[in-house]
HTML snippet that shows the backbone in 3Dmol.js (N, CA, C, O; Angstrom):
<script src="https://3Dmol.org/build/3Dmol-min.js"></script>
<div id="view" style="width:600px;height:400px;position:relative"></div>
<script>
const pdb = `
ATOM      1  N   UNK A   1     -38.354 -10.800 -23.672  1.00  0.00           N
ATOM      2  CA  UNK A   1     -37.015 -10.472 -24.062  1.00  0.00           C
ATOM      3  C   UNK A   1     -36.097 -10.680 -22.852  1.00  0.00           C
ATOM      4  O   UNK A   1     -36.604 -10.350 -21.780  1.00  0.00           O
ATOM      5  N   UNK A   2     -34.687 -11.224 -22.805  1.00  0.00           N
ATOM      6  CA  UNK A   2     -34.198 -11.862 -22.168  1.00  0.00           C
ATOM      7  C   UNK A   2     -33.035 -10.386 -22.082  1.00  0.00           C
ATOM      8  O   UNK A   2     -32.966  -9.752 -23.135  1.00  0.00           O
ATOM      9  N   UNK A   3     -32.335  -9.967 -21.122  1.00  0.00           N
ATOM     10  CA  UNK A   3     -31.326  -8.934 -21.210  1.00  0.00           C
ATOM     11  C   UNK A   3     -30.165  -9.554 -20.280  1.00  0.00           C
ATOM     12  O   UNK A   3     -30.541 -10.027 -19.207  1.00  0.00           O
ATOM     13  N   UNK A   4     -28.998  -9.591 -20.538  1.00  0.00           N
ATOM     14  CA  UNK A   4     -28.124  -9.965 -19.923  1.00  0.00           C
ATOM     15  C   UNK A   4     -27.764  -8.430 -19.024  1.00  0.00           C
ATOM     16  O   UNK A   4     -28.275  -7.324 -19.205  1.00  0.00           O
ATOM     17  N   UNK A   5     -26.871  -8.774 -18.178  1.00  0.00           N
ATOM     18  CA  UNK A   5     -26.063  -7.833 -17.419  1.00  0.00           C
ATOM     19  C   UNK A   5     -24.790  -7.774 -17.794  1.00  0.00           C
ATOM     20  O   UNK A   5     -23.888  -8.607 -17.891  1.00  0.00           O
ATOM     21  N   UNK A   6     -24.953  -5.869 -18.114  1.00  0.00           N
ATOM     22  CA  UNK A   6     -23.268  -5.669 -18.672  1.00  0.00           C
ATOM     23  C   UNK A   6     -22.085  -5.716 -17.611  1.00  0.00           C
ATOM     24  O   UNK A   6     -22.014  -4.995 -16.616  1.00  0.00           O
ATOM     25  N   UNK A   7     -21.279  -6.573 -17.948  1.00  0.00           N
ATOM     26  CA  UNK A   7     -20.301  -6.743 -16.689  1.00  0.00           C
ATOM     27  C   UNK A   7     -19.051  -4.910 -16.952  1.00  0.00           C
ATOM     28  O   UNK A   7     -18.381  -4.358 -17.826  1.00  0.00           O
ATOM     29  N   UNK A   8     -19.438  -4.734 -15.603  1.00  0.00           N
ATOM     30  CA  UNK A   8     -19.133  -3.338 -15.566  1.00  0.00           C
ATOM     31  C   UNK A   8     -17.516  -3.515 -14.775  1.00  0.00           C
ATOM     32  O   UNK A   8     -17.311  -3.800 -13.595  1.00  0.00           O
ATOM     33  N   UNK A   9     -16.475  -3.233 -15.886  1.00  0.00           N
ATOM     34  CA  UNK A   9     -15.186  -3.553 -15.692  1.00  0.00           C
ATOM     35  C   UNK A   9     -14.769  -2.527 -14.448  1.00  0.00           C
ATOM     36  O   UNK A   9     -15.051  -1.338 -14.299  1.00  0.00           O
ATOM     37  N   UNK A  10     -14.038  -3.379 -13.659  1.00  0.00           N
ATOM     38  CA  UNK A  10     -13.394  -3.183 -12.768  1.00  0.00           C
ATOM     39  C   UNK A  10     -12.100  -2.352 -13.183  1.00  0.00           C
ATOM     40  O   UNK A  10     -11.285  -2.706 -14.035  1.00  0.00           O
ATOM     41  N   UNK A  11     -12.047  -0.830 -12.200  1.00  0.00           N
ATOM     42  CA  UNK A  11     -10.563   0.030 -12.608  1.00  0.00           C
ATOM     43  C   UNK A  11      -9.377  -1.241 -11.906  1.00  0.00           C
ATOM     44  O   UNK A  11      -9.340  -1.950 -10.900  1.00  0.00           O
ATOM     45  N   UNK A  12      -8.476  -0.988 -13.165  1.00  0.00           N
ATOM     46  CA  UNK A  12      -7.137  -1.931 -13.194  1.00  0.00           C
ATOM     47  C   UNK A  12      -6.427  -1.185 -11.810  1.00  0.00           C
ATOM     48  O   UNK A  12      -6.455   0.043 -11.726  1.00  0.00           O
ATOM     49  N   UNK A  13      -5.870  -1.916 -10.867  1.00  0.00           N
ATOM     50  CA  UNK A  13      -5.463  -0.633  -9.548  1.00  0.00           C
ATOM     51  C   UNK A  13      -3.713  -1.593 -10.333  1.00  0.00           C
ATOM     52  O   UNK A  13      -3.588  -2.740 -10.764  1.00  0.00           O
ATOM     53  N   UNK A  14      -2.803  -0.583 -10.218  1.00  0.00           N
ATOM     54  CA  UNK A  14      -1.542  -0.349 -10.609  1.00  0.00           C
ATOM     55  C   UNK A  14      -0.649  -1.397  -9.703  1.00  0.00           C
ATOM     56  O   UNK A  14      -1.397  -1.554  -8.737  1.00  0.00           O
ATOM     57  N   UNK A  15       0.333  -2.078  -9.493  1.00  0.00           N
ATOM     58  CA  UNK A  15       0.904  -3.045  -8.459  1.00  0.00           C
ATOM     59  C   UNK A  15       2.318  -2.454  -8.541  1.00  0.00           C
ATOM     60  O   UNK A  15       2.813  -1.870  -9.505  1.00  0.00           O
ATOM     61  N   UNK A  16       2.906  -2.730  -7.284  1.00  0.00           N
ATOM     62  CA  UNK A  16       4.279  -2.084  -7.094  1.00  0.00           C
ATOM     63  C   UNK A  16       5.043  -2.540  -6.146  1.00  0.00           C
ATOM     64  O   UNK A  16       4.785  -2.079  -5.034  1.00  0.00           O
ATOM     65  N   UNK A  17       6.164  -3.526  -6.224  1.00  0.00           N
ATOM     66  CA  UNK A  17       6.992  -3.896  -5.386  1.00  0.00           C
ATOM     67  C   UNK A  17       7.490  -2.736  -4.168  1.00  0.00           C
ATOM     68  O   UNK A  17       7.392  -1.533  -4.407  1.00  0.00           O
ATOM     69  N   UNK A  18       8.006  -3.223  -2.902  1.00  0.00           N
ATOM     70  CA  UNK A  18       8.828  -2.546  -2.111  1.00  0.00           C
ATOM     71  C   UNK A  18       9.702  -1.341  -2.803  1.00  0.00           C
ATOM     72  O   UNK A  18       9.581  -0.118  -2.747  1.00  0.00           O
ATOM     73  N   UNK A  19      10.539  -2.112  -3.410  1.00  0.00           N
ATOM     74  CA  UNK A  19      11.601  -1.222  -4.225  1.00  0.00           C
ATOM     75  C   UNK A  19      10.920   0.110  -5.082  1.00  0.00           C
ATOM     76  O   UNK A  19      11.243   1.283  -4.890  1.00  0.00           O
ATOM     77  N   UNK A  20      10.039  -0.303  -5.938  1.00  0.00           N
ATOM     78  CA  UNK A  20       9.365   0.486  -6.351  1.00  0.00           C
ATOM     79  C   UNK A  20       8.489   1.383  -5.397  1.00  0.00           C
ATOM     80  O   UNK A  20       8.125   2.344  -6.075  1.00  0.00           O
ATOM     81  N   UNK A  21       8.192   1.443  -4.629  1.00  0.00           N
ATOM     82  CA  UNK A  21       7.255   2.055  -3.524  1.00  0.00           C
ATOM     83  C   UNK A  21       8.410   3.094  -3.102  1.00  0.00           C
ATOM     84  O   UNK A  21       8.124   4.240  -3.449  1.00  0.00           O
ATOM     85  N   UNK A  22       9.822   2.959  -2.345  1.00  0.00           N
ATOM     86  CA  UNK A  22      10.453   3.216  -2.154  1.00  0.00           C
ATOM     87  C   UNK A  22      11.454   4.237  -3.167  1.00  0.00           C
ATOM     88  O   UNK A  22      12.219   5.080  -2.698  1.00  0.00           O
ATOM     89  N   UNK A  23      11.336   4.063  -4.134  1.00  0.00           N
ATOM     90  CA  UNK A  23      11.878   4.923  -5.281  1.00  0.00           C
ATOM     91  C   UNK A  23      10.593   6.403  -5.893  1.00  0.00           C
ATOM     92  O   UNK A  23      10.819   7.314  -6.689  1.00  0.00           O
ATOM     93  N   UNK A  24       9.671   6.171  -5.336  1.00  0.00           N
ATOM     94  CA  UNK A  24       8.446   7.233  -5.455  1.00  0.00           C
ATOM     95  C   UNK A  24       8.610   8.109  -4.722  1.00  0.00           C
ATOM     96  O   UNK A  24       8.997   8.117  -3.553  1.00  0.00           O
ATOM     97  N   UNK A  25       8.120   9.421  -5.842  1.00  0.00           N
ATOM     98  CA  UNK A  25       8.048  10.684  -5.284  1.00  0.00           C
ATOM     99  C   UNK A  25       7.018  10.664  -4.435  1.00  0.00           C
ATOM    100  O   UNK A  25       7.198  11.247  -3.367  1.00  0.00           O
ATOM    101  N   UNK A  26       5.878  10.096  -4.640  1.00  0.00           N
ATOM    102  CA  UNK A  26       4.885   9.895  -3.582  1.00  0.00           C
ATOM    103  C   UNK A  26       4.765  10.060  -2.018  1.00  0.00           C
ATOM    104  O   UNK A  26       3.977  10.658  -1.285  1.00  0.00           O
ATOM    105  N   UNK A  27       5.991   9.200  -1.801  1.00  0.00           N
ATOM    106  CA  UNK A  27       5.933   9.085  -0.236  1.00  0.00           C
ATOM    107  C   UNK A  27       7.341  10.219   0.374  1.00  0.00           C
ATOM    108  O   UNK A  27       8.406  10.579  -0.126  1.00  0.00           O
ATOM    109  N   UNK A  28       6.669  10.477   1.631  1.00  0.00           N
ATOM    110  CA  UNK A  28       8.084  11.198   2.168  1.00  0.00           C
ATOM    111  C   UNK A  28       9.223  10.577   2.840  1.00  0.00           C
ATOM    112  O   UNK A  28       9.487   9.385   2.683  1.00  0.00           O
ATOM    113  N   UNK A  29       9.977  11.443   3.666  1.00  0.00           N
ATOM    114  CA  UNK A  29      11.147   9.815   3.740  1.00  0.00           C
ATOM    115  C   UNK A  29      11.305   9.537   4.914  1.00  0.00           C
ATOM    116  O   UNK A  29      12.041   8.615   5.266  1.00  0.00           O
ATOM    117  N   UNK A  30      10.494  10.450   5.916  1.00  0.00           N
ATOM    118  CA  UNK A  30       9.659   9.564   6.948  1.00  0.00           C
ATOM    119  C   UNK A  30       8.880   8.181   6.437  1.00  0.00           C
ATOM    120  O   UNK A  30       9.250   7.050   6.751  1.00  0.00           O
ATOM    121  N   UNK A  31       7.824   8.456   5.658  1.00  0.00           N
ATOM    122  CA  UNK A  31       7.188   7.298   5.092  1.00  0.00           C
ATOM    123  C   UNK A  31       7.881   6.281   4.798  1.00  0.00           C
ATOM    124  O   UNK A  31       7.673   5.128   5.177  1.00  0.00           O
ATOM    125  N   UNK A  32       8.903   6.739   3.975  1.00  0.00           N
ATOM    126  CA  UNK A  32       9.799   5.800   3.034  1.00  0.00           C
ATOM    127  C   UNK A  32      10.386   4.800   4.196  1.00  0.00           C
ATOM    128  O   UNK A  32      10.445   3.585   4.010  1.00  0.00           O
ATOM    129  N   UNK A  33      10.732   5.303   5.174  1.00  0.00           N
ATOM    130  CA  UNK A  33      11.164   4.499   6.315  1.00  0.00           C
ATOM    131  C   UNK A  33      10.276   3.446   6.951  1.00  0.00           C
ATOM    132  O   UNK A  33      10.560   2.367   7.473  1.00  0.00           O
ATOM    133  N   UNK A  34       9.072   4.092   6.750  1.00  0.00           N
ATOM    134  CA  UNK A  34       8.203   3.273   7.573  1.00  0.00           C
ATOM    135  C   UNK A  34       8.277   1.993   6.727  1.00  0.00           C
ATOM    136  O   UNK A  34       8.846   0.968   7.104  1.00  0.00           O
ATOM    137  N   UNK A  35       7.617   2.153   5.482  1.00  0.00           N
ATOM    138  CA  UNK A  35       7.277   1.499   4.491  1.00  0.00           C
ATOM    139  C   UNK A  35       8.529  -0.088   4.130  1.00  0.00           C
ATOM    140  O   UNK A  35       8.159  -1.182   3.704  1.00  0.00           O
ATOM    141  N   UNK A  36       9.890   0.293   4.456  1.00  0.00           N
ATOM    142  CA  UNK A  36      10.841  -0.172   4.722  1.00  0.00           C
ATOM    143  C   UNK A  36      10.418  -1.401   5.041  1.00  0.00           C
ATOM    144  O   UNK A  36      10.394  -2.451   4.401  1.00  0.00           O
ATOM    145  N   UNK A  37       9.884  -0.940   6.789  1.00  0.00           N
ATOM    146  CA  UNK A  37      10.160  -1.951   7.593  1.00  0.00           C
ATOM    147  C   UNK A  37       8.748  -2.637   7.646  1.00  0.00           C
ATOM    148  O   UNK A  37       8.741  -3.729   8.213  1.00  0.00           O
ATOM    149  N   UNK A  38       7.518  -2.167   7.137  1.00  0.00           N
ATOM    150  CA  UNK A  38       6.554  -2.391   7.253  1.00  0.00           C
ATOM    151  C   UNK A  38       5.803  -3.699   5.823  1.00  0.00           C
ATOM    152  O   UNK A  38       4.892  -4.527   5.841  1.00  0.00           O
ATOM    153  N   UNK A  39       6.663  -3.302   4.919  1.00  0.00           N
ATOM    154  CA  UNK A  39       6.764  -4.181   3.717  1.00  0.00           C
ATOM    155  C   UNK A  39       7.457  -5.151   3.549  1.00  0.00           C
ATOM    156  O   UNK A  39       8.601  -5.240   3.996  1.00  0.00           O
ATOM    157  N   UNK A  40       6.974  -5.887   2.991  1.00  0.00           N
ATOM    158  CA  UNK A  40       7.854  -7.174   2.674  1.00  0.00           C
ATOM    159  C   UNK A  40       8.865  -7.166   1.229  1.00  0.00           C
ATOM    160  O   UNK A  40       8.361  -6.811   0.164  1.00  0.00           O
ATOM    161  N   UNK A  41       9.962  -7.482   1.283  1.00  0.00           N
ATOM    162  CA  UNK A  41      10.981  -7.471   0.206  1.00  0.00           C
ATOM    163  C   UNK A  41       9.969  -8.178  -1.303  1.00  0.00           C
ATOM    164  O   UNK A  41       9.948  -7.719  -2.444  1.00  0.00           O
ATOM    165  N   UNK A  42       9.225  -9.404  -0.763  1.00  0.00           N
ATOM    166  CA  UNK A  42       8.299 -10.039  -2.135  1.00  0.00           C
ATOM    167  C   UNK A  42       7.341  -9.677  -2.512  1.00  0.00           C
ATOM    168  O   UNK A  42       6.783  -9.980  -3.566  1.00  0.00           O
ATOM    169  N   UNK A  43       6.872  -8.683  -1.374  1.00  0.00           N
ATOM    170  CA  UNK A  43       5.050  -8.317  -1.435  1.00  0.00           C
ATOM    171  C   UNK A  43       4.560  -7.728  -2.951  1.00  0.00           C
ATOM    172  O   UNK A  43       5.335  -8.105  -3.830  1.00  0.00           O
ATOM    173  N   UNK A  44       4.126  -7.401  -3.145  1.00  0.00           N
ATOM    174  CA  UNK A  44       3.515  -6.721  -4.450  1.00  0.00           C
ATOM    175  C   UNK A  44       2.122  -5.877  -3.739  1.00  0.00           C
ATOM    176  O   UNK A  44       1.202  -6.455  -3.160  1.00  0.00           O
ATOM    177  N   UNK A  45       2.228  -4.416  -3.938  1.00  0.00           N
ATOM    178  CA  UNK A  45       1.521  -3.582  -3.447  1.00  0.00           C
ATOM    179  C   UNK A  45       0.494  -2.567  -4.532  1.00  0.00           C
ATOM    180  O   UNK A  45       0.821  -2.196  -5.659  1.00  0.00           O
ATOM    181  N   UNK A  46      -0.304  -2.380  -4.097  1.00  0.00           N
ATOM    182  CA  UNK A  46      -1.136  -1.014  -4.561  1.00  0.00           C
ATOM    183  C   UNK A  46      -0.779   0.528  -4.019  1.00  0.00           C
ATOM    184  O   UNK A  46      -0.462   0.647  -2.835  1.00  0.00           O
ATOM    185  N   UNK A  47      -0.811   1.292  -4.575  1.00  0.00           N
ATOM    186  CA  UNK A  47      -0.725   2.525  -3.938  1.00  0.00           C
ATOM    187  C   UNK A  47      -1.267   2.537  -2.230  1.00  0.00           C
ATOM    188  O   UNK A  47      -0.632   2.544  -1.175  1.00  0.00           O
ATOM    189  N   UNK A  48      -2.648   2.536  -2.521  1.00  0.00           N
ATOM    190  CA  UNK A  48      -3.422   2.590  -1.352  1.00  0.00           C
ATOM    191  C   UNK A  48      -3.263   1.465  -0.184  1.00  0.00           C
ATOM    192  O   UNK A  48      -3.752   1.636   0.933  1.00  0.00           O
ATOM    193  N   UNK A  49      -2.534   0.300  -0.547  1.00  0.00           N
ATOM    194  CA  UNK A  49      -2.165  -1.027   0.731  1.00  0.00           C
ATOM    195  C   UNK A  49      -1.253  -0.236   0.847  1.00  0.00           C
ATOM    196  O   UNK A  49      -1.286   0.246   1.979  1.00  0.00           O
ATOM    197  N   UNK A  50      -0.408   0.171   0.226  1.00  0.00           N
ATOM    198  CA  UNK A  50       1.135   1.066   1.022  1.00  0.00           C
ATOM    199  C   UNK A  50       0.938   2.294   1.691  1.00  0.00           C
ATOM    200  O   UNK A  50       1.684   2.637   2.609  1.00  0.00           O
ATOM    201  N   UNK A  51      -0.093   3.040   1.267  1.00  0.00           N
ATOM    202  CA  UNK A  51      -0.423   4.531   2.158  1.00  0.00           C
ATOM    203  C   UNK A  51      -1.406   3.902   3.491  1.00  0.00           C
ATOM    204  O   UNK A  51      -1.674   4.711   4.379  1.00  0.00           O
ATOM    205  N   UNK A  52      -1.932   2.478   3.627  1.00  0.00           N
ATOM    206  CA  UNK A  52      -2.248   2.325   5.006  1.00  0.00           C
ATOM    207  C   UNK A  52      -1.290   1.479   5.830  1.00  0.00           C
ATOM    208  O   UNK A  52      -1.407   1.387   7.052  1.00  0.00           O
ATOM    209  N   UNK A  53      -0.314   0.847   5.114  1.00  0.00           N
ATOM    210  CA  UNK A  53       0.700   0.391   5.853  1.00  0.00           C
ATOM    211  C   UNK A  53       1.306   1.425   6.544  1.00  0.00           C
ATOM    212  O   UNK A  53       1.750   1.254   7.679  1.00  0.00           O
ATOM    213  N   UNK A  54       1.370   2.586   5.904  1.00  0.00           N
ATOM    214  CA  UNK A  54       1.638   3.766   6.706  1.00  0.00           C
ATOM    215  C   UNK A  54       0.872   3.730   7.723  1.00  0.00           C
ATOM    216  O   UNK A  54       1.120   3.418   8.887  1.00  0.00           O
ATOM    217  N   UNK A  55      -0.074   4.066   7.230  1.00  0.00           N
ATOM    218  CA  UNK A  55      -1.471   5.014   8.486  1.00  0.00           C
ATOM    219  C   UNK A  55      -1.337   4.145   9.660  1.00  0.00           C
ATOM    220  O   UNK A  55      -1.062   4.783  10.676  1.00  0.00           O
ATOM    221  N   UNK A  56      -1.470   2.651   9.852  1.00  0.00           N
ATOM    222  CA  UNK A  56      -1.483   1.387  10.541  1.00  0.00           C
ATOM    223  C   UNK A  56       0.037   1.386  11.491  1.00  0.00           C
ATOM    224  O   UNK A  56       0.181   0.964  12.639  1.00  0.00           O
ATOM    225  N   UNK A  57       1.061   1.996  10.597  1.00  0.00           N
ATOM    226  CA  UNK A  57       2.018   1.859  11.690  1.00  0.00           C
ATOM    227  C   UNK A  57       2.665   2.998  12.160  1.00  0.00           C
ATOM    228  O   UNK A  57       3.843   2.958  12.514  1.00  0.00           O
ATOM    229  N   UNK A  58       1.697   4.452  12.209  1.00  0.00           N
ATOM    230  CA  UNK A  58       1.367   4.981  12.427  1.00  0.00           C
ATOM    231  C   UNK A  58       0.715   4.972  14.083  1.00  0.00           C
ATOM    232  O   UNK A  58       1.341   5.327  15.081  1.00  0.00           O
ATOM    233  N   UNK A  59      -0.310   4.607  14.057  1.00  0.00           N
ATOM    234  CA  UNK A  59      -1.407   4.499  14.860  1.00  0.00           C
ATOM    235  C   UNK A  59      -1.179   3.684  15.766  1.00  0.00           C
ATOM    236  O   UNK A  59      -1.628   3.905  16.891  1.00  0.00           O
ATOM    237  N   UNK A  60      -0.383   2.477  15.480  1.00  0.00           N
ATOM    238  CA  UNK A  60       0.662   1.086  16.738  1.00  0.00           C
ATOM    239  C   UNK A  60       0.939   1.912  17.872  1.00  0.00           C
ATOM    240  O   UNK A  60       0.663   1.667  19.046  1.00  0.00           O
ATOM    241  N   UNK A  61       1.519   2.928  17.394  1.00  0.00           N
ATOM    242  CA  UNK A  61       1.889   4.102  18.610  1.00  0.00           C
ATOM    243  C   UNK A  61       3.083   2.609  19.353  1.00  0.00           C
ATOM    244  O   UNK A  61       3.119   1.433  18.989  1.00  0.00           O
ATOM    245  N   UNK A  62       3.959   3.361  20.533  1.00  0.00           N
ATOM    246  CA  UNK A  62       4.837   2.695  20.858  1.00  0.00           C
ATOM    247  C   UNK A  62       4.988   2.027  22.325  1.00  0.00           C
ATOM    248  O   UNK A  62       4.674   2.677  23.322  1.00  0.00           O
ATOM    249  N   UNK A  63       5.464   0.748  22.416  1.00  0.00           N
ATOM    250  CA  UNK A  63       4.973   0.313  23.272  1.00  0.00           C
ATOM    251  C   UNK A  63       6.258   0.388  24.938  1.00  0.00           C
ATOM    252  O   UNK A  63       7.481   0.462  24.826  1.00  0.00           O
ATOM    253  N   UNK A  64       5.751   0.357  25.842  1.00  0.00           N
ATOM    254  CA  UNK A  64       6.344   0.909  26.568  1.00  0.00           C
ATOM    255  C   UNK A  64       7.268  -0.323  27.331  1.00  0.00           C
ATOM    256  O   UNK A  64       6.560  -1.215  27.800  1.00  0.00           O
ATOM    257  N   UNK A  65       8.731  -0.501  27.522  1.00  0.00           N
ATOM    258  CA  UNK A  65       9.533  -1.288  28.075  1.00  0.00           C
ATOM    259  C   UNK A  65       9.355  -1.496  29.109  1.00  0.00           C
ATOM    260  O   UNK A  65       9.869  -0.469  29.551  1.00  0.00           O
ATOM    261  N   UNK A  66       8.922  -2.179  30.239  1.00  0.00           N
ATOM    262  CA  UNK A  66       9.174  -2.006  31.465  1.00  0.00           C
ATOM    263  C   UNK A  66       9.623  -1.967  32.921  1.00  0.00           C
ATOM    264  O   UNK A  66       9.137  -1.142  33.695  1.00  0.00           O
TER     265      UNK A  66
END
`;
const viewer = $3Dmol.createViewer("view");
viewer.addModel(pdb, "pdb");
viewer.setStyle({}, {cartoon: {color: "spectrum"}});
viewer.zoomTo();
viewer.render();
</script>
């Protein structure tokens, strides 16, 4: 007997422009700032690419003039 493999569907993850990212209760408006400058006006995002665009520019920490 021959059994195929059930293709085990992938969760749909949600997509969300800048604008939209930016209009969410989600983020705070620290975030919202970050997210600003950290996103692209065309990008198309997931929740979770936008909460590490945070974390990521975050963590850059700042660089010193000298």
């Amino acid at each position: 007997m021959v059994f195929k493999k059930k293709k085990v569907a992938q969760p749909v993850q949600r997509t969300f422009s800048k604008a939209q990212l930016l209009a969410a209760n989600r983020f705070s408006g620290v975030e919202k700032d970050i997210l600003h400058v950290a996103l692209t006006d065309e990008g198309i995002y997931t929740a979770a690419q936008a909460e590490q665009a945070v974390q990521s520019f975050i963590q850059r920490g700042v660089k010193e003039h000298g």
